[in-house]
VOTI-153423 format. One record per residue (C-alpha): x, y, z; residue number from 1. Coordinates in nm, 3 decimals. Example, Ala and Ser with C-alpha at 12.3 -4.5 7.8 and 13.67 -1.06 7.14 Angstrom:
BEGIN
@u=1.230 v=-0.450 w=0.780 i=1
@u=1.367 v=-0.106 w=0.714 i=2
This chain:
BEGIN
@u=0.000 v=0.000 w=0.000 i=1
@u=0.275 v=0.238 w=0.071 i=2
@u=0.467 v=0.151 w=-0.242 i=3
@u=0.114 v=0.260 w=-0.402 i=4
@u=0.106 v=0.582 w=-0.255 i=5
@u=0.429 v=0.609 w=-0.371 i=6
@u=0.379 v=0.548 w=-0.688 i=7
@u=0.106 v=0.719 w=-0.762 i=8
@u=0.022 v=0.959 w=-0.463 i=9
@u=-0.299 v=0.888 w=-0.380 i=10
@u=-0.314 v=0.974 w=-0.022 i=11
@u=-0.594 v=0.647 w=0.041 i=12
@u=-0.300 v=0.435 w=0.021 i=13
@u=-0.085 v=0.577 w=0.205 i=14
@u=-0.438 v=0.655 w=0.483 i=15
@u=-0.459 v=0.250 w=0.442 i=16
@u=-0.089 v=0.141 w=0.548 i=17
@u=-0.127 v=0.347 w=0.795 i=18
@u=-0.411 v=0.229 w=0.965 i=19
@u=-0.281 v=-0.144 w=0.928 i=20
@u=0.017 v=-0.058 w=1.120 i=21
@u=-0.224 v=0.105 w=1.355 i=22
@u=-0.465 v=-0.189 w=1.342 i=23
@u=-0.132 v=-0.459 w=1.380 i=24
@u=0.037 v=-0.260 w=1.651 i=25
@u=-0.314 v=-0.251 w=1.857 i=26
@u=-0.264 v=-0.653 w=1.837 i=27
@u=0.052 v=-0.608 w=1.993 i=28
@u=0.152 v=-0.812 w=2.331 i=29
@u=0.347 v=-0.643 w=2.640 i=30
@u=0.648 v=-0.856 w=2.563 i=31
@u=0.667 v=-0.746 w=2.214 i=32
@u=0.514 v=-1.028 w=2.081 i=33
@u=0.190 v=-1.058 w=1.849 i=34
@u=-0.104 v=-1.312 w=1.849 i=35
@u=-0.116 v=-1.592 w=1.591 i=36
@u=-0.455 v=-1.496 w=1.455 i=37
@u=-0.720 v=-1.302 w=1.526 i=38
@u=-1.076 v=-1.369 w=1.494 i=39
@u=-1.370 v=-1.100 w=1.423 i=40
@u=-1.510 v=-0.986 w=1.751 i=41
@u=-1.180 v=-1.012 w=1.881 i=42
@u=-1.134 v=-1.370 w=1.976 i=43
@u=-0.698 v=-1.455 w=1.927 i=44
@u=-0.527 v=-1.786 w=1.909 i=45
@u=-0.168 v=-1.706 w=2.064 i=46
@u=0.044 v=-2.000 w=1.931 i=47
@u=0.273 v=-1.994 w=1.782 i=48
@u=0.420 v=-1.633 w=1.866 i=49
@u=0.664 v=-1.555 w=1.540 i=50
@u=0.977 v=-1.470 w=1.615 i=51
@u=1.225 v=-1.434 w=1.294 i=52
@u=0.906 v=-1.282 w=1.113 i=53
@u=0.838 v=-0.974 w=1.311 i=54
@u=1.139 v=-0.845 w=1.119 i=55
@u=0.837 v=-0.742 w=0.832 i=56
@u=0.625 v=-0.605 w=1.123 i=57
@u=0.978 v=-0.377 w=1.250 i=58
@u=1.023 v=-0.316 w=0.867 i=59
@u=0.683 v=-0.133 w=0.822 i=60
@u=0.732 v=0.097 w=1.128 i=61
@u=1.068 v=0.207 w=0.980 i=62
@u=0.905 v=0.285 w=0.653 i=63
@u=0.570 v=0.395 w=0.758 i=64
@u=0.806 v=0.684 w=0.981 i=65
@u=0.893 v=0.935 w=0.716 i=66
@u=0.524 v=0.966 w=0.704 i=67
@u=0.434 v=1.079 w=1.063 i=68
@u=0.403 v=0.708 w=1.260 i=69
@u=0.532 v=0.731 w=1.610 i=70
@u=0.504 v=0.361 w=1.697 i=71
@u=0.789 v=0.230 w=1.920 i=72
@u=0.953 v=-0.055 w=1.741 i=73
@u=1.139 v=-0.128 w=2.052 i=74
@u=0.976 v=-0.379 w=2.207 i=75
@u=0.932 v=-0.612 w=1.907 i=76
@u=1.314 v=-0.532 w=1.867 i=77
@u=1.401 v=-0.695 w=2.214 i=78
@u=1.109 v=-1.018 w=2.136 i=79
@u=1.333 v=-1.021 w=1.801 i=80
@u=1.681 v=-1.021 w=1.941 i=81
@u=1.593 v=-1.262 w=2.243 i=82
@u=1.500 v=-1.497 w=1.980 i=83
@u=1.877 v=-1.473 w=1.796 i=84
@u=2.035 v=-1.819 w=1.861 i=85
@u=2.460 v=-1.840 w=1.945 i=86
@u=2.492 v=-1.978 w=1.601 i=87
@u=2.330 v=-1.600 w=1.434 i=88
@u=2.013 v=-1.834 w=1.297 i=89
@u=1.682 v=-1.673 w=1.434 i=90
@u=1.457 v=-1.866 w=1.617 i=91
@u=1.104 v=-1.920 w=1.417 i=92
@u=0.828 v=-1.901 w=1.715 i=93
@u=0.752 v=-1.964 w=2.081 i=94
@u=0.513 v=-2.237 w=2.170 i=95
@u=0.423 v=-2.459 w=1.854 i=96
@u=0.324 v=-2.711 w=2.108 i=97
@u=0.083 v=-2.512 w=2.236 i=98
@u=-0.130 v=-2.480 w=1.899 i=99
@u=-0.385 v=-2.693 w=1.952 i=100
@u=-0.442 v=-2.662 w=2.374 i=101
@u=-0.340 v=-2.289 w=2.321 i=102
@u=-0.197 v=-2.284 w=2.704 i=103
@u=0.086 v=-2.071 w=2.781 i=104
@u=0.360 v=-2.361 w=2.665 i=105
@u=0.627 v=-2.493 w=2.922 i=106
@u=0.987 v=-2.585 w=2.892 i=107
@u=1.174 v=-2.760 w=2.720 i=108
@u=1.060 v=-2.594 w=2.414 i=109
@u=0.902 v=-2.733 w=2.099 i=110
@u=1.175 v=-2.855 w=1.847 i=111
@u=0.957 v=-2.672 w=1.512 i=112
@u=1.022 v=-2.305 w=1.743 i=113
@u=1.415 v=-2.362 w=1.741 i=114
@u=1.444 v=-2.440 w=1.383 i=115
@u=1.549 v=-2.158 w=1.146 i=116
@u=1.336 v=-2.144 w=0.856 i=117
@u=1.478 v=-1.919 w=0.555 i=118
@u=1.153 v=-1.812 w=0.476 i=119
@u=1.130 v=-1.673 w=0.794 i=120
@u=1.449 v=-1.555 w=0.866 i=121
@u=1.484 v=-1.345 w=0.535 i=122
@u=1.266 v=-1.096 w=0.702 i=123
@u=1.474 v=-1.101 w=1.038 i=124
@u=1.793 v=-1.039 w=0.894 i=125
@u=1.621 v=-0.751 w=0.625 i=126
@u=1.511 v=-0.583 w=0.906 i=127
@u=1.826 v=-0.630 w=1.100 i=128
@u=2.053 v=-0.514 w=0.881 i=129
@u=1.924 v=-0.191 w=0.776 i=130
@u=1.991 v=-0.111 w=1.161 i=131
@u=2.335 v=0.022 w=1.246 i=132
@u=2.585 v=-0.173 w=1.424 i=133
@u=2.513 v=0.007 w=1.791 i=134
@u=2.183 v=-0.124 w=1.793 i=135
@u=2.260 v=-0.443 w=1.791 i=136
@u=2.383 v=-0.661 w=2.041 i=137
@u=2.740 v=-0.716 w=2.111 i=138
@u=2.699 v=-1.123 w=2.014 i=139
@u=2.542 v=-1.065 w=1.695 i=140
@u=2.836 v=-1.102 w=1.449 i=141
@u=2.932 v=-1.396 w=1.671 i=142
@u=2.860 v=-1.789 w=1.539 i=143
@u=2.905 v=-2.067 w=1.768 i=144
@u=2.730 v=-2.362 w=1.812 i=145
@u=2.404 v=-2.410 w=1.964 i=146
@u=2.272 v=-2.673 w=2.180 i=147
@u=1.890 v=-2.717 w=2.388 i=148
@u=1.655 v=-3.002 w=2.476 i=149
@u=1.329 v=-2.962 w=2.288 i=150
@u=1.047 v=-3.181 w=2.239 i=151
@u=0.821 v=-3.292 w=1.911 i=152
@u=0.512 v=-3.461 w=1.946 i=153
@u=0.573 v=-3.548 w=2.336 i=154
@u=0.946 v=-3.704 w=2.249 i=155
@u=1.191 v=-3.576 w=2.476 i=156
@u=1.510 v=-3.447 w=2.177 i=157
@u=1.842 v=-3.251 w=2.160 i=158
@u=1.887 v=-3.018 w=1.900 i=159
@u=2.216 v=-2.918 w=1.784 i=160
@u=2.357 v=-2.666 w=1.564 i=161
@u=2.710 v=-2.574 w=1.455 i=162
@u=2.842 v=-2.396 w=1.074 i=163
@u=2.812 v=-2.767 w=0.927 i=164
@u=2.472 v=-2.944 w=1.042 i=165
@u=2.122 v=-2.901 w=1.239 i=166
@u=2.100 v=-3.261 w=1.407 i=167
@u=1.801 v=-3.368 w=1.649 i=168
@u=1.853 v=-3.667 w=1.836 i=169
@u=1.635 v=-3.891 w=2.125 i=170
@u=1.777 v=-3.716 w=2.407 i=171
@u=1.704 v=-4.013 w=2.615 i=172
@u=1.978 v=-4.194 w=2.413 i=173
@u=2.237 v=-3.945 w=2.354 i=174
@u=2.566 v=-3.844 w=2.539 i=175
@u=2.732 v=-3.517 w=2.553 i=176
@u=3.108 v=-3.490 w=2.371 i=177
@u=3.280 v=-3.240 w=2.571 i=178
@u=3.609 v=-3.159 w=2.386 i=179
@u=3.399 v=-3.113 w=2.027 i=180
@u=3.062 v=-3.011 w=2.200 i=181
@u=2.862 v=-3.217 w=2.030 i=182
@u=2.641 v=-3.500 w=2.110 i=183
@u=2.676 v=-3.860 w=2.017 i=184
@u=2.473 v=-4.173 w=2.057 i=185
@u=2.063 v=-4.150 w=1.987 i=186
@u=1.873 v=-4.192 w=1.752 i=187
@u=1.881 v=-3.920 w=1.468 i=188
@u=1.570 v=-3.795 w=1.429 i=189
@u=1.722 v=-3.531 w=1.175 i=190
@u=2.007 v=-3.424 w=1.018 i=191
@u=2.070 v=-3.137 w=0.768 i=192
@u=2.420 v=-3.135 w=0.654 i=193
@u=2.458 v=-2.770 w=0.546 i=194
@u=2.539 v=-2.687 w=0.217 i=195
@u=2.324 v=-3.014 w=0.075 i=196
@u=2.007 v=-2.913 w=-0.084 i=197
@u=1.749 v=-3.112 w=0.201 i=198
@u=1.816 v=-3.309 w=0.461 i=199
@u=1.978 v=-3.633 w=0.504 i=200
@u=1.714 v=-3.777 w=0.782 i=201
@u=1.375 v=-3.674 w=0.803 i=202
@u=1.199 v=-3.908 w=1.035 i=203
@u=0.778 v=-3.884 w=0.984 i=204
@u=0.796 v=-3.786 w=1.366 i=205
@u=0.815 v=-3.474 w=1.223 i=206
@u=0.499 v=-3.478 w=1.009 i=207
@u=0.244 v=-3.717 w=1.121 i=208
@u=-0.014 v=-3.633 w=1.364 i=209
């Protein structure tokens, strides 16, 4: 709509971005985060909370700016950044195992939240680096690796991430390496090599009901 106005300077469109901002931004959570969907008369399903995609959401207030908007992109910033992972990925949600009971989710978190998803990320790292350096935080250049229990479908898993694979194991069945920081043993439950166009083990655990 903006790009209309724009284009063609017919204040409606520009009137119309600016009242979905207004309209998205009045959907917004005290932690920075924003409801899943949201129902006429008001009803919301909260899970799962995006993380990586706010980016488009912290991309409209910048742009929207020039044009009078005053919304603080701050505290979609911090949900943003307290998603950002060791290894630089972005985490894609919070509480994809709550979709379906839509209760506040408990720890360990869902395996599908931790995951970086390109499609998602893209907007993330737009966002992010049209900022400049100070406002970032001092570990974002940084890339180590990246280890958490998670679950998927009530299995108990590690994830772990380092610059050459995503790997998911049973947790129940896997031992830590402590000199290479990786774990061993389990069952792989998935494994993306990186650099290979999909991954190597895709278990139906991870799509069937």
């Amino acid at each position: 709509m903006l790009a209309g106005y724009e284009w063609s300077d017919e204040p409606r469109y520009l009137d119309a971005a600016q009242r979905a901002l207004a309209w998205v931004l009045r959907q917004r959570l005290p932690d920075g985060s924003f409801p899943q969907v949201v129902y006429p008369g008001g009803r919301v399903n909260c899970y799962p909370q995006w993380v990586a995609a706010v980016g488009d959401i912290l991309r409209a207030i910048d742009l929207l700016r020039p044009y009078g908007s005053e919304a603080d992109p701050q505290p979609t910033l911090a949900w943003l950044l307290h998603g950002m992972q060791q290894t630089g990925a972005i985490a894609t949600a919070h509480g994809f195992a709550a979709q379906t009971t839509q209760h506040a989710p408990t720890a360990p978190p869902d395996v599908r939240d931790l995951l970086p998803v390109v499609g998602w990320a893209d907007k993330a790292f737009r966002y992010l680096t049209s900022l400049p350096a100070a406002a970032l935080p001092a570990h974002a250049g940084a890339s180590a690796s990246f280890a958490a229990a998670c679950t998927l479908r009530g299995h108990l898993l590690h994830y772990f991430e380092d610059n050459t694979a995503i790997v998911v194991r049973t947790a129940s069945e896997a031992r830590h390496r402590r000199q290479q920081k990786r774990m061993i043993g389990g069952t792989i439950r998935y494994l993306w090599n990186k650099g290979a166009m999909w991954a190597d083990v895709h278990d139906p655990l991870w799509y069937l009901k």
